[in-house]
C-alpha atoms as an extended CHARMM CRD file, in Angstrom:
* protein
*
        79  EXT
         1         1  UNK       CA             45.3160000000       96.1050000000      149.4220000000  PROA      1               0.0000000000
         2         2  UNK       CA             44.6860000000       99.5490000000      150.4160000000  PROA      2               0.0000000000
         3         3  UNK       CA             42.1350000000      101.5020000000      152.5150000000  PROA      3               0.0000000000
         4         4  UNK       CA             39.4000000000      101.4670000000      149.8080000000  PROA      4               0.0000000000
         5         5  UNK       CA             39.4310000000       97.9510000000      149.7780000000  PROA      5               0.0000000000
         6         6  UNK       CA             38.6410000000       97.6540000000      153.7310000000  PROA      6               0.0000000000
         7         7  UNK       CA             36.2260000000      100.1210000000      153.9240000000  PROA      7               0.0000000000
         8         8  UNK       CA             32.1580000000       99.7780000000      152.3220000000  PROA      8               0.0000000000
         9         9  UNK       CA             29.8800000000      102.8820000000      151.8110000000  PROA      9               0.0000000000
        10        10  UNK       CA             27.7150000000      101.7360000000      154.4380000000  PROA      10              0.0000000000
        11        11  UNK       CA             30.5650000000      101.9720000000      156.8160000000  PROA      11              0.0000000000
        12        12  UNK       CA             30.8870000000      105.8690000000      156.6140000000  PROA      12              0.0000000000
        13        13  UNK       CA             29.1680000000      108.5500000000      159.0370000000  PROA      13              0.0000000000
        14        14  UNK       CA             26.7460000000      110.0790000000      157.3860000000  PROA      14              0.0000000000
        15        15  UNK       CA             28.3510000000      113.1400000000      157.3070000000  PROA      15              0.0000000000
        16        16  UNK       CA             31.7930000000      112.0560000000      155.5770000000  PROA      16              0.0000000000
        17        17  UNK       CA             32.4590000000      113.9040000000      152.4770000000  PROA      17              0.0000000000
        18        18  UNK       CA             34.0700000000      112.0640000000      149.5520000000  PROA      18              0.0000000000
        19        19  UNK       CA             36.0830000000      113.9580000000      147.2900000000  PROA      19              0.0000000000
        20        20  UNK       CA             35.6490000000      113.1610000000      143.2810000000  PROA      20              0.0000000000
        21        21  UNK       CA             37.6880000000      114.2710000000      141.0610000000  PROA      21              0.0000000000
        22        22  UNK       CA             38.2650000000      113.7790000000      137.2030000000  PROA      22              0.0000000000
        23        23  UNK       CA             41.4130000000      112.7080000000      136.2850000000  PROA      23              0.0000000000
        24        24  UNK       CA             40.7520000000      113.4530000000      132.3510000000  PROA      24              0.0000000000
        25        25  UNK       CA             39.0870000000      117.2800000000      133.1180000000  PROA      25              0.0000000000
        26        26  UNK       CA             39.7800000000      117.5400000000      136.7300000000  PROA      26              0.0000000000
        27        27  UNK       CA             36.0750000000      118.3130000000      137.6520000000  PROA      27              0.0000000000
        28        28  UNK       CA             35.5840000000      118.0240000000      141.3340000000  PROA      28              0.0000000000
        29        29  UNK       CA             32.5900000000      117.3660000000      143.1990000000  PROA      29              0.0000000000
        30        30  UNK       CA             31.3390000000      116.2320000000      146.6700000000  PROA      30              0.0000000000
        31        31  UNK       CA             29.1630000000      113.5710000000      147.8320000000  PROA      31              0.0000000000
        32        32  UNK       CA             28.3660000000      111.6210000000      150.9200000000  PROA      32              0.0000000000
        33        33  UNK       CA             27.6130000000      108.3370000000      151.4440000000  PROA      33              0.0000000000
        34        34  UNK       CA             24.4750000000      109.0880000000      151.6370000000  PROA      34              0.0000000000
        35        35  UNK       CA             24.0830000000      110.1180000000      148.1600000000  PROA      35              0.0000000000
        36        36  UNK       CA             25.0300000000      106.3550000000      147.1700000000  PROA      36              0.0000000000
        37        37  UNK       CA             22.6950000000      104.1890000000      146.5290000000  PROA      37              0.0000000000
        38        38  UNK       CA             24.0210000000      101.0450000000      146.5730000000  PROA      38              0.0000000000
        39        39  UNK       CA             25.4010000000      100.8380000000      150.1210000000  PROA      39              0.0000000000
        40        40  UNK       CA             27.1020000000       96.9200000000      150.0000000000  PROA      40              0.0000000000
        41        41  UNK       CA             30.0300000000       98.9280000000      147.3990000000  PROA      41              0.0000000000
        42        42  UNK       CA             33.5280000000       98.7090000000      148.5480000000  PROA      42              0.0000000000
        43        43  UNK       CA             34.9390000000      102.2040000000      148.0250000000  PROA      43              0.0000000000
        44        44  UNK       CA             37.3460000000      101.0110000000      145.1560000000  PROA      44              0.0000000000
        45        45  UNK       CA             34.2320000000       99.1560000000      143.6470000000  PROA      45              0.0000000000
        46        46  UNK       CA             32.6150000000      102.6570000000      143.6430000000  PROA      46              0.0000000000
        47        47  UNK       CA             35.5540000000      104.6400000000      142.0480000000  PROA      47              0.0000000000
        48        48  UNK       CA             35.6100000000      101.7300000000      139.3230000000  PROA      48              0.0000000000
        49        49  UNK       CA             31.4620000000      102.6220000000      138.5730000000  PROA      49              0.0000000000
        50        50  UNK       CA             32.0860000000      106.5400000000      138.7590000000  PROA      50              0.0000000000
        51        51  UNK       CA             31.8410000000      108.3310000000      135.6590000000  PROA      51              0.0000000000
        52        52  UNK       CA             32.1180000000      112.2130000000      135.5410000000  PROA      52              0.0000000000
        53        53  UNK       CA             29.1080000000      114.0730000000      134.6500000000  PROA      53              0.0000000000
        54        54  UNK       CA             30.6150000000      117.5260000000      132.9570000000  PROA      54              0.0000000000
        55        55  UNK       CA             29.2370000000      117.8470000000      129.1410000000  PROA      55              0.0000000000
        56        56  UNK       CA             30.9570000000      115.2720000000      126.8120000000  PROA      56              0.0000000000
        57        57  UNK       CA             33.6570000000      114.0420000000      129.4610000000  PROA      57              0.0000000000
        58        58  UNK       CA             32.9960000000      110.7650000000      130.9990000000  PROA      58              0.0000000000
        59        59  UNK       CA             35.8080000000      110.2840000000      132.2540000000  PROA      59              0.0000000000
        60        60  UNK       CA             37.0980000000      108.0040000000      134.6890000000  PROA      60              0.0000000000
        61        61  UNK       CA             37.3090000000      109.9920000000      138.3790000000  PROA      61              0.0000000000
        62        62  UNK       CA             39.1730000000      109.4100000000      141.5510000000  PROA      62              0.0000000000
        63        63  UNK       CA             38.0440000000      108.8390000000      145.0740000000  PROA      63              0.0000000000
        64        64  UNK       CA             39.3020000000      110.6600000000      148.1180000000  PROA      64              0.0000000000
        65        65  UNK       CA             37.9100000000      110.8760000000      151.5420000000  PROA      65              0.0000000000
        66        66  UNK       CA             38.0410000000      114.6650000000      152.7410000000  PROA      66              0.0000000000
        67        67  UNK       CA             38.7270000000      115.1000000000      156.4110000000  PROA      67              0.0000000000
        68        68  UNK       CA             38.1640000000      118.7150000000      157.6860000000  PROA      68              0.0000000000
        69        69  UNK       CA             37.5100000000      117.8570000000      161.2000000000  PROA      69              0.0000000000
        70        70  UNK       CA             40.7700000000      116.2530000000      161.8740000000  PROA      70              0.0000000000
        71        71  UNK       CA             43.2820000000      119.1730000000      160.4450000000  PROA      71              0.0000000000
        72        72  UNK       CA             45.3720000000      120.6200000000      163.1630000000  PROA      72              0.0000000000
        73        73  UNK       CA             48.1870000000      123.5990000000      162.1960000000  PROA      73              0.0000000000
        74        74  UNK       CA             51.7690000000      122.4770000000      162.8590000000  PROA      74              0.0000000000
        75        75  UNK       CA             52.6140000000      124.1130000000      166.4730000000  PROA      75              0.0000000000
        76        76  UNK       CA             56.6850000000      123.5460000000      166.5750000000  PROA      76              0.0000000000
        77        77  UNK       CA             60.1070000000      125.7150000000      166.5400000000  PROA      77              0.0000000000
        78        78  UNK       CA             63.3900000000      125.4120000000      166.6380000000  PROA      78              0.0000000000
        79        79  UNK       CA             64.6210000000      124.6840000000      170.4750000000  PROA      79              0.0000000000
């Protein structure tokens, strides 16, 4: 069980970004949850639906969940 299992579409802030990327072409895209229509999905359900869209792929893609907001720089040194 893993975090995609725990967490639905409808659970996200409407600003989360998801990251999708192709793992046959490596196409990446954005979305938010917003942009899904079918809310009830489990995040793993929705990677198992997503198809990419580049011309004459169709590949099967990968879900990640991008978090800007929460990056911090390492601040450390030798003592």
């Amino acid at each position: 069980m893993n975090w995609k299992t725990r967490i639905r579409v409808s659970d996200l802030a409407p600003t989360q970004k998801l990251e999708i990327i192709c793992r046959q072409c490596g196409r990446l895209a954005y979305i938010t949850g917003l942009d899904v229509k079918d809310q009830s999905l489990y995040l793993d359900e929705l990677e198992r639906r997503l198809r990419c869209k580049a011309r004459g792929c169709r590949g099967h893609a990968r879900l990640a969940m991008v978090r800007l907001d929460e990056l911090t720089g390492f601040v450390g040194g030798l003592a």
